[in-house]
C-alpha positions as CSV (number, residue, x, y, z in Angstrom):
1,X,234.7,-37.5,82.4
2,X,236.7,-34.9,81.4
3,X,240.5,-35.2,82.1
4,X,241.1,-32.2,84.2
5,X,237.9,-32.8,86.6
6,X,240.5,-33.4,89.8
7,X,241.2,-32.0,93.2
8,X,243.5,-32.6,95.7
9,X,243.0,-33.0,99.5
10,X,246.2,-32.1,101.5
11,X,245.8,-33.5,105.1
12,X,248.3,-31.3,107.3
13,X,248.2,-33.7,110.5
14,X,250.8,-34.1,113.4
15,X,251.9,-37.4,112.4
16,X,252.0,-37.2,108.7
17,X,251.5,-34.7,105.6
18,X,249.2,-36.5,102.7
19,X,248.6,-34.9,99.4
20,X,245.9,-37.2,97.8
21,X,245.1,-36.1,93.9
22,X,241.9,-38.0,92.0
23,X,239.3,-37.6,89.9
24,X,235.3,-39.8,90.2
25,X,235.4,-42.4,87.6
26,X,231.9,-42.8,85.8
27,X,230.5,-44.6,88.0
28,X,231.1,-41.9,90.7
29,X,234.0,-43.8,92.8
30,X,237.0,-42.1,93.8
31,X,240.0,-42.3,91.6
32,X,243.4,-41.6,93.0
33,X,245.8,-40.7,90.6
34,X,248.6,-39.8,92.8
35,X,249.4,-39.8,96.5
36,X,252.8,-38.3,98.3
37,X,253.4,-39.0,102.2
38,X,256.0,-36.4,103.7
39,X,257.1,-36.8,107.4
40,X,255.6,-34.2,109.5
41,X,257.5,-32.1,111.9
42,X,256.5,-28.7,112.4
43,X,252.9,-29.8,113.8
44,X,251.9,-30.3,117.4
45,X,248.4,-31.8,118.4
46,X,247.3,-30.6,115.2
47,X,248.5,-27.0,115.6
48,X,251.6,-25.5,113.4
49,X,254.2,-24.5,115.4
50,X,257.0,-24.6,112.7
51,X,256.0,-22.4,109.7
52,X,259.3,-23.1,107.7
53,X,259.8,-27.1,108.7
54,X,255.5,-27.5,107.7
55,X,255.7,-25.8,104.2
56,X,258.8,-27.7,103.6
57,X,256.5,-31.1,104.5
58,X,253.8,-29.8,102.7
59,X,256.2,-29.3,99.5
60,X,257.8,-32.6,99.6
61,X,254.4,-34.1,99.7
62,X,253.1,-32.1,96.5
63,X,256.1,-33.4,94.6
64,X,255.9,-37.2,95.4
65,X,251.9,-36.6,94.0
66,X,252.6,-34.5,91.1
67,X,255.2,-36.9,90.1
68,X,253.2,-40.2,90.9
69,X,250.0,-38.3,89.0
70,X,251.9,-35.9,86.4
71,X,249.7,-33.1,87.2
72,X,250.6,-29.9,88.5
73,X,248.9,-29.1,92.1
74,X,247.9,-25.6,92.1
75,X,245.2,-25.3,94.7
76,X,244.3,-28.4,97.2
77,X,241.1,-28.5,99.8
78,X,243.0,-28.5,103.4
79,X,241.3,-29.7,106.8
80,X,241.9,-27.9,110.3
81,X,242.0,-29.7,113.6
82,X,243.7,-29.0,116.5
83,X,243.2,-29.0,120.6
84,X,242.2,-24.7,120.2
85,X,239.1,-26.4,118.2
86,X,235.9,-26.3,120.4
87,X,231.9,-26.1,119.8
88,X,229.2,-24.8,121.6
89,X,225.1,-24.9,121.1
90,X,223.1,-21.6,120.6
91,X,219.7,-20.8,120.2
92,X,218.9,-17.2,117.9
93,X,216.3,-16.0,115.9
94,X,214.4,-13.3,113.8
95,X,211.2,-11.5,113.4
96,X,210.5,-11.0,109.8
97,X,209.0,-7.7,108.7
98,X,206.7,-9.3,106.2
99,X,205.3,-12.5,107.2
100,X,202.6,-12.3,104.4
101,X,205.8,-13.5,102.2
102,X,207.3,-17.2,102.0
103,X,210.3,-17.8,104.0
104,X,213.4,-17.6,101.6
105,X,217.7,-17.8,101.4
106,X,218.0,-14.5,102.7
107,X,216.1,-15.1,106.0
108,X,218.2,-18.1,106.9
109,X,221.3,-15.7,105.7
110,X,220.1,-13.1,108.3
111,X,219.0,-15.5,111.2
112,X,223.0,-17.0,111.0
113,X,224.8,-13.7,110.8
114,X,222.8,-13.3,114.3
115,X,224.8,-16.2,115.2
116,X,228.3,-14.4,114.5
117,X,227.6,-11.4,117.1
118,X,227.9,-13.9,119.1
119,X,230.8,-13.0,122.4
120,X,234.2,-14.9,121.8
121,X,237.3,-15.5,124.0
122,X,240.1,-13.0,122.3
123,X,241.3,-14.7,119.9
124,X,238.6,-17.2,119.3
125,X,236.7,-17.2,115.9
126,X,233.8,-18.6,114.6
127,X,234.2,-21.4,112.1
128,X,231.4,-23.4,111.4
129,X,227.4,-22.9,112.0
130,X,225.7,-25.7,111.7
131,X,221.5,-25.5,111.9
132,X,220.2,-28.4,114.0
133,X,216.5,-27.6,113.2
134,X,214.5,-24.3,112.7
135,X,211.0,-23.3,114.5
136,X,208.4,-21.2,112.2
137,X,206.2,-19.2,114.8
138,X,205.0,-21.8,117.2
139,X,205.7,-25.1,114.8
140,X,209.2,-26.7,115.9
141,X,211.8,-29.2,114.7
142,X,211.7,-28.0,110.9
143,X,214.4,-29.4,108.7
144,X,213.9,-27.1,105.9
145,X,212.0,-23.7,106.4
146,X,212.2,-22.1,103.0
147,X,209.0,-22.0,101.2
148,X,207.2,-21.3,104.5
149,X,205.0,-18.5,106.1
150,X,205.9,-17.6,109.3
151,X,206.5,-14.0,111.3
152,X,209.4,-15.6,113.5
153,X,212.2,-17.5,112.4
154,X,213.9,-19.2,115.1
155,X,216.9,-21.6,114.7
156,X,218.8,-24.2,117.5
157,X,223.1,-24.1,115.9
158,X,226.1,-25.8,116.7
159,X,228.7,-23.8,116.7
160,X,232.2,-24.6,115.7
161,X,234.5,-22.4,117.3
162,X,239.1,-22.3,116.4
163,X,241.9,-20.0,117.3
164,X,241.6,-17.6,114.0
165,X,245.8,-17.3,114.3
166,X,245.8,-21.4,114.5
167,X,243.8,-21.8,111.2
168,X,245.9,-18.0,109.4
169,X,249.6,-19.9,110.1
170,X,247.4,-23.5,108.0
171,X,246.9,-20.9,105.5
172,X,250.4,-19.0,105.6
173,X,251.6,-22.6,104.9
174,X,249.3,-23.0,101.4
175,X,250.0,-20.1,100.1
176,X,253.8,-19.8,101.0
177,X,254.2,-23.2,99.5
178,X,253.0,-22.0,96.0
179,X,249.3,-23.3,96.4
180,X,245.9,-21.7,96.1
181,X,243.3,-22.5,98.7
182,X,240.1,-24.3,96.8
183,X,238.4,-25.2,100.3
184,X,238.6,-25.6,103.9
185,X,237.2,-28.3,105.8
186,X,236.8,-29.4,109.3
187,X,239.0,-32.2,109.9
188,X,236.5,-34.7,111.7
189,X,233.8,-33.9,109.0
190,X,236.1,-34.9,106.3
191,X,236.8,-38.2,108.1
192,X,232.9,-38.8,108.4
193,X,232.5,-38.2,104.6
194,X,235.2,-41.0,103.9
195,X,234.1,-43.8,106.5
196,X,230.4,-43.5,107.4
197,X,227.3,-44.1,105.3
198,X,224.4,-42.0,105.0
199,X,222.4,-45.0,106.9
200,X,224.9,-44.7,110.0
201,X,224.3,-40.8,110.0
202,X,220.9,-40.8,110.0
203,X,220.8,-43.5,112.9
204,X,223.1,-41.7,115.0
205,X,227.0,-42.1,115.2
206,X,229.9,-41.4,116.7
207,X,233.0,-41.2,114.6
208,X,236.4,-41.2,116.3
209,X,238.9,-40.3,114.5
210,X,242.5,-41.0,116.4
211,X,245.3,-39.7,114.6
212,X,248.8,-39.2,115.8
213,X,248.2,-35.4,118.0
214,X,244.7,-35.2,119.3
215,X,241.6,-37.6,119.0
216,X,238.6,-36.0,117.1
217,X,235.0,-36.8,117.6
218,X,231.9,-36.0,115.4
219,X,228.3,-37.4,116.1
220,X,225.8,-37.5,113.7
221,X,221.7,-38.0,113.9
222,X,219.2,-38.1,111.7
223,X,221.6,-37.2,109.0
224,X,222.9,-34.0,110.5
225,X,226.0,-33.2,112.9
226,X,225.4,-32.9,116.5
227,X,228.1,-32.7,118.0
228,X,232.3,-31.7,117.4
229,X,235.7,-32.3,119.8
230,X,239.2,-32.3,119.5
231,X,240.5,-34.3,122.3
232,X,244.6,-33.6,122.9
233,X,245.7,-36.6,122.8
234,X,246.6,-39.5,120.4
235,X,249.0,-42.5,119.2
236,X,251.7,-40.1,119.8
237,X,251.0,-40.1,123.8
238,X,251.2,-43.8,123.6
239,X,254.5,-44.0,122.0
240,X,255.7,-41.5,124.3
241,X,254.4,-43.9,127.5
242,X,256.3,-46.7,125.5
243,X,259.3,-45.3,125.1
244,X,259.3,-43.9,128.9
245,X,258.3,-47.4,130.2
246,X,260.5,-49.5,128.7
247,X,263.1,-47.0,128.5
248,X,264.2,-47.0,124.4
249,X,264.1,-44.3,121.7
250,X,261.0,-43.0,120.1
251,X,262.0,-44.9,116.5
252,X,261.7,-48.5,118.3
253,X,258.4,-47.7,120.6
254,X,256.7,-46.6,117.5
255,X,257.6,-50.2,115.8
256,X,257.0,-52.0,119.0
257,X,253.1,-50.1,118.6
258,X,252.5,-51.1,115.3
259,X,254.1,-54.8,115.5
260,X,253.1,-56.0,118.8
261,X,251.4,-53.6,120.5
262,X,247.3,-54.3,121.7
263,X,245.0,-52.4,123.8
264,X,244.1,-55.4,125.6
265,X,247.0,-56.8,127.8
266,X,245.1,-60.2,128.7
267,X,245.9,-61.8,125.2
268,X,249.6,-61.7,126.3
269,X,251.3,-64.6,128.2
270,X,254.4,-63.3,130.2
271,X,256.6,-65.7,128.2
272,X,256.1,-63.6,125.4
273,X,259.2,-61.4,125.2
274,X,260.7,-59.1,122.0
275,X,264.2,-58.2,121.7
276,X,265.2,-54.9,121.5
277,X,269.1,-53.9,120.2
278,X,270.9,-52.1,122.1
279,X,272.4,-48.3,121.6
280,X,275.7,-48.9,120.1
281,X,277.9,-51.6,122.3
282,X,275.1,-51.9,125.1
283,X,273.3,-55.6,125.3
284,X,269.8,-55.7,123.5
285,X,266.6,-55.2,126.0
286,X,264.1,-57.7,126.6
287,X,260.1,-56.3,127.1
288,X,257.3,-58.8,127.1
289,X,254.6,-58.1,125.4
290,X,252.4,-58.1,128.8
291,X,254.1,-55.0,129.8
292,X,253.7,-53.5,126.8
293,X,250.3,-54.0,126.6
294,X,249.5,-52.7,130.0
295,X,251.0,-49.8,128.7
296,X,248.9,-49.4,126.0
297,X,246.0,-50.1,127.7
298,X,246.2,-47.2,130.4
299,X,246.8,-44.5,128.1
300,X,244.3,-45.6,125.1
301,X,241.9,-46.5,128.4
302,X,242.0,-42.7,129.2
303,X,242.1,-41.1,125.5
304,X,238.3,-43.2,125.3
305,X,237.6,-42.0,128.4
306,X,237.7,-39.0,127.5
307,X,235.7,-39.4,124.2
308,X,233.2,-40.9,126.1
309,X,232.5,-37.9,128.3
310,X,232.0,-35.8,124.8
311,X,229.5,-38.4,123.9
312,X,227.7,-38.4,127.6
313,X,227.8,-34.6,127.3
314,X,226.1,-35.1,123.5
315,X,223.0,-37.0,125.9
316,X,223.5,-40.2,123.6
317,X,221.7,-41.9,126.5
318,X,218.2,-39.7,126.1
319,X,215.3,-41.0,123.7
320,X,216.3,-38.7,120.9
321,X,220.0,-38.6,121.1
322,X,220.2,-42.5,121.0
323,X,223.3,-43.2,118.9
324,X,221.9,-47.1,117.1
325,X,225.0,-47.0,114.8
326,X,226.8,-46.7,117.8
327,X,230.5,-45.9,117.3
328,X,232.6,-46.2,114.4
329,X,236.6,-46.0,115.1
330,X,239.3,-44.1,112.5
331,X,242.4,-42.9,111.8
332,X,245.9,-44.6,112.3
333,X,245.4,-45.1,116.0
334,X,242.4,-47.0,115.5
335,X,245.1,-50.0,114.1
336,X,245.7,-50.8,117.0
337,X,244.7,-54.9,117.6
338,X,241.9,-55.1,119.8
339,X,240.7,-51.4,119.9
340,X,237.3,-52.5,119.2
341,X,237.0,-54.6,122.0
342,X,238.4,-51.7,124.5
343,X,236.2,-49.6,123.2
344,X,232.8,-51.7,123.4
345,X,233.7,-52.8,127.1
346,X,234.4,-49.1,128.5
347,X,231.4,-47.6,126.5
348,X,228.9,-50.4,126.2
349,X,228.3,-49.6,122.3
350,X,228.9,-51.3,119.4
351,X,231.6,-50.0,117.5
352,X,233.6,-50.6,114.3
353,X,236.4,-49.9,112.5
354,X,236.3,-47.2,109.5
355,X,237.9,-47.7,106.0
356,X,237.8,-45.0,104.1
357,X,237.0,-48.1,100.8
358,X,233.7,-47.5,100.6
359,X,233.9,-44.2,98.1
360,X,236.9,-45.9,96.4
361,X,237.1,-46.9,93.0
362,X,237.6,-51.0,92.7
363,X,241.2,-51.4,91.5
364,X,242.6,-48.6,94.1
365,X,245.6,-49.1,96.0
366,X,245.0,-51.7,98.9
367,X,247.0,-49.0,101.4
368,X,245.2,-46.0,100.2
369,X,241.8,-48.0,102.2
370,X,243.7,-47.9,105.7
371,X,242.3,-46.1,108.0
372,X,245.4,-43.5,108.0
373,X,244.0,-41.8,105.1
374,X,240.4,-41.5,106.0
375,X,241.0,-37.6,106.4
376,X,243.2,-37.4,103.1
377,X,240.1,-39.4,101.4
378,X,237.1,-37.1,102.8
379,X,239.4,-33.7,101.8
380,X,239.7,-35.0,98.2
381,X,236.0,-35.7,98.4
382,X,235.5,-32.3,99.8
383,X,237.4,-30.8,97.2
384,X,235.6,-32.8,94.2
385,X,232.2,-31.9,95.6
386,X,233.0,-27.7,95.2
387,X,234.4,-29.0,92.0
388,X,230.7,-30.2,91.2
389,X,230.0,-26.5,92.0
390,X,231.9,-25.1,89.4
391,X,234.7,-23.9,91.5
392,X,238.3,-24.7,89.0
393,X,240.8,-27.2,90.1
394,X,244.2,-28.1,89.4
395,X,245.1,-28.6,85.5
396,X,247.8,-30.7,83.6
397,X,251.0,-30.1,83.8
398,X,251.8,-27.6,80.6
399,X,253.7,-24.6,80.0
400,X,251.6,-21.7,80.9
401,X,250.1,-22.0,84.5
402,X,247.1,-20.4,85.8
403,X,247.8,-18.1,89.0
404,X,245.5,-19.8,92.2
405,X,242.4,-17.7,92.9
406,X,242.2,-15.8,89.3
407,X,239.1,-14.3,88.5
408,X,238.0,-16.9,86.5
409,X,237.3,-18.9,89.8
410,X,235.6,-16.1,91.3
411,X,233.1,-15.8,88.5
412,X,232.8,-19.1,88.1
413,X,231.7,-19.2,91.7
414,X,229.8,-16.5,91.7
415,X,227.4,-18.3,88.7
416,X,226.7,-21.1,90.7
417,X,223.0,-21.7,90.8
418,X,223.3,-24.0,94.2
419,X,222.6,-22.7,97.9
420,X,225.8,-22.2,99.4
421,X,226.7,-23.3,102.9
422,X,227.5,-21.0,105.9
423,X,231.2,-22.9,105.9
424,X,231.6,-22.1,102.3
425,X,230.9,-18.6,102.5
426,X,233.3,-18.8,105.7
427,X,236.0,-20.2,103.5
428,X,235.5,-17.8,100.9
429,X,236.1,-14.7,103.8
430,X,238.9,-16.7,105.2
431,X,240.8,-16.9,101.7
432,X,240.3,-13.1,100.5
433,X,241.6,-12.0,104.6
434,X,244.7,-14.9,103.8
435,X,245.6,-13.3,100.5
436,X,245.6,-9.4,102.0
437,X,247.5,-10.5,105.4
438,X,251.0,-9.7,104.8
C-alpha cells in the first residue's frame, strides 16, 4: 500500500464537524489515521446559515486530524443533507437513430441528460439521478442495457433534488477554508455505505440515519436505491422538549439524553428521580426519569412517524417493494436506549442498530464504531473509492504543497478507463461552477 493512498471525509452536520483521515490496509479494511471533532454552530437542520462560525468549525476540525495523523488535508470528500433535500420518480426515454447498433455509454448519457430538462421550483437543482431499471423496446426491468439492440431506450429514475444556494454556501465553506473538493456525496448514501451490507441492500432496507438536525432515510432493493428523505427533525428537537419540560438549560438536557434518557417511558418507576444543580444560589431540581421519558417518547414517537410515512409512500407493503431486511437505525440519535423497541412496535418491522465496524480495520478506535460517525465513515469510503479511480488525494506533510484541483487531477481523471456515474460527473460541474463563483 503506498503511504500517500488516503482521503478524508469531512462530515459538516448540525450537531458536529468530523474530519476522518485513513487509508485500506491490505486486507481492504478501513484505517483511520486521524480524526478531529469541532463543535458545530453555524449549521441548522443540516443547512449553513453561518458561513464564518462553519469554516471556522470546519478549520478547527482539520487541525485536530492533521495533527493526530501528521498529514496535511488538502482536499476532503464532503456530504450534503439538509430539510431543502427532496426526490422525486420520473419516467424518460429515447429513440435511437440506429437500432441496427448495440446499445452503448453514450445512449445512457443521452437518455439522463433528458432527465435534467426536467421543470424545477426556482431555485431547486438536480443532484442525483439514480436509474431504477431500463426497458429495451418492449422488454422491461433491465439492470444493465449496454451491449443490447434495441430502437427505444426507456429508463424509470429517482431523482434527488437540493436548493443549488444550500449545497454553493457547503462549498464556499471548503474552499474558503483552504480545501479542495475531491467529491461530493449524499449524506444518507454515505451512511448506507458504512452500516449496511450488500445482503441487506439487495433484500430491501431502510436505513435511518438520525443525527442531531434532520432525520435521513434511504431504502434500498435488490441492491439499488429506491428511495431518499430528509426529515427536519432530530436529537436536537428532543433536547429542546427536555429543556422546555423540565425547565433547565440546553447543556444539562443534552446530558440528561444521553445518561438517562429512553424512548420507552414504561422501564421507569416514578421513584426514580435525578438531581439537577441549580443556576447559581437556586436549590438543585428534581426530574424523574418517568417524566423524562415521556418526553422522549412523544417527540422520537413523531420523528418515526414521520419516517414511516416515507417508507409507506416507498410501497414497502407491495409484493416487490417488500423491505426483508427491514429497518436498520443510525446516527447519534439512534443511542438512545430502547430505540429499537419504539421503532419495531410503531412500524411492525424488524430493525437494528447500525455500526459503522463492519468496514473497519480490527485494532481501530472502539469510539470511531459508534454510530455518530457512520456518515464521517461512509465519506472517507466515498473518498477512497474515487481514489481507486485515479482521482489524487491529500499528501504528507512537506514543504512544497500541491494547489487543490491542479491539472494533474484533471488528467488523471480524465484517463480513467471506468464508467463514471451521473453523481460524479454532477460533482465534477459543481466544482468547476464553485471555483468560478466569486
Amino acid at each position: 500500500m503506498e503511504e500517500n493512498k488516503i482521503a478524508v471525509g469531512l462530515d459538516i452536520g448540525t450537531t458536529k464537524i468530523v474530519a476522518m483521515i485513513g487509508r485500506k490496509n491490505e486486507y481492504d479494511k478501513l484505517e483511520i489515521i486521524g480524526s478531529g471533532n469541532a463543535k458545530s454552530i453555524g449549521v441548522k437542520r443540516g443547512v449553513v446559515t453561518n458561513i464564518t462560525q462553519t469554516i471556522q468549525s470546519i478549520q478547527l476540525a482539520i487541525d485536530e486530524a492533521e495533527a493526530v495523523s501528521g498529514y496535511k488535508i488538502t482536499e476532503v470528500s464532503v456530504g450534503i443533507a439538509g430539510q431543502h433535500i427532496r426526490s422525486l420518480h420520473h419516467r424518460d426515454y429515447i429513440t435511437r437513430t440506429d437500432p441496427e447498433s448495440v446499445i452503448d455509454d453514450d445512449d445512457i448519457e443521452n437518455l439522463t441528460s433528458q432527465v435534467h430538462k426536467l421543470g424545477m421550483m426556482p431555485g431547486e437543482e438536480i443532484i442525483h439521478i439514480i436509474p431504477q431499471d431500463y426497458k429495451v423496446d418492449a422488454e422491461p426491468n433491465i439492470k444493465e442495457p449496454v451491449g443490447m439492440y434495441g430502437g427505444r431506450l426507456e429508463a424509470h429514475f429517482h431523482v434527488v433534488v437540493g436548493q443549488i444556494a444550500s449545497i454553493r454556501n457547503i462549498g464556499r465553506c471548503i474552499t474558503s477554508a483552504g480545501l479542495g473538493l475531491s467529491n461530493i456525496t449524499l449524506e444518507p448514501l454515505a451512511s448506507a455505505d458504512a452500516v449496511l451490507s450488500d445482503e441487506e441492500k439487495e433484500a430491501g432496507v431502510a436505513l435511518i440515519d438520525i443525527g442531531g438536525g434532520t432525520s435521513d432515510l434511504a431504502i434500498f432493493k435488490d441492491g439499488i436505491i429506491r428511495h431518499t428523505a430528509v426529515i427536519p427533525f432530530g436529537g436536537n428537537v428532543v433536547t429542546d422538549d427536555i429543556k422546555e419540560g423540565c425547565s433547565i438549560i440546553e447543556k444539562q438536557a443534552e446530558l440528561l439524553k444521553i445518561k438517562f434518557g429512553s424512548a420507552w417511558p414504561a422501564e421507569n418507576k416514578d421513584s426514580e428521580i435525578v438531581s439537577i444543580p441549580g443556576l447559581r444560589g437556586r436549590d438543585p431540581k428534581e426530574i424523574t426519569l418517568k417524566n423524562l421519558s415521556k418526553i422522549i417518547h412523544a417527540r422520537i414517537t413523531e420523528i418515526i412517524e414521520q419516517v414511516f410515512q416515507e417508507i409507506k409512500k416507498y410501497g414497502h407493503d407491495t409484493k416487490h417493494g417488500k423491505l426483508i431486511a427491514g429497518i436498520v437505525l443510525t446516527g447519534g440519535g439512534a443511542q438512545i436506549k430502547h430505540l429499537k423497541q419504539l421503532v419495531e412496535y410503531i412500524t411492525g418491522m424488524d430493525t437494528r442498530i447500525g455500526y459503522p465496524n463492519e468496514h473497519l480495520a480490527g485494532d481501530s478506535d472502539e469510539q470511531l464504531s459508534s454510530p455518530i460517525y457512520a456518515t464521517s465513515v461512509g465519506l472517507l469510503m466515498s473518498g477512497l473509492n474515487k481514489l481507486e479511480q485515479g482521482q489524487r488525494i491529500p499528501e504528507k506533510i512537506s514543504e512544497e504543497e500541491s494547489k487543490p484541483g491542479d491539472t494533474t487531477e484533471k488528467e488523471a481523471s480524465k484517463k480513467s478507463k471506468k464508467r463514471r456515474g451521473i453523481f460524479e460527473r454532477w460533482t465534477d460541474k459543481l466544482k468547476d461552477f464553485l471555483e468560478n463563483a466569486e
